[in-house]
C-alpha positions, 0 to 999 in steps of 0.5 A: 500500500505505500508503494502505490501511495507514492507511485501516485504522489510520482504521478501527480507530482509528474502531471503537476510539472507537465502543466507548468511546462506547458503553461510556460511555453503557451505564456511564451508563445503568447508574448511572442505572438502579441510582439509580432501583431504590435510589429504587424499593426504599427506597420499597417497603420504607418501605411494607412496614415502615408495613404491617407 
């Protein structure tokens, strides 16, 4: 029985570390993103405001 105790506190332990990692890299690629449509969006508006 504390075996399997412990197997599940690995488990969840595991489970737990995975999230955070994908947490992170969603929170990365989310700064990224909203970088690149800044970038995007300043562009954009440069060449509306030449035009007009």
């Amino acid at each position: 029985m504390p075996q399997m105790s412990n197997m599940n506190w690995i488990f969840l332990m595991f489970i737990f570390l995975f999230n955070l990692y994908l947490l992170l890299i969603m929170i990365y690629y989310f700064i990224n993103f909203n970088k690149m449509m800044y970038k995007f969006n300043k562009k954009m508006l440069n060449n509306f405001l030449l035009e007009w």
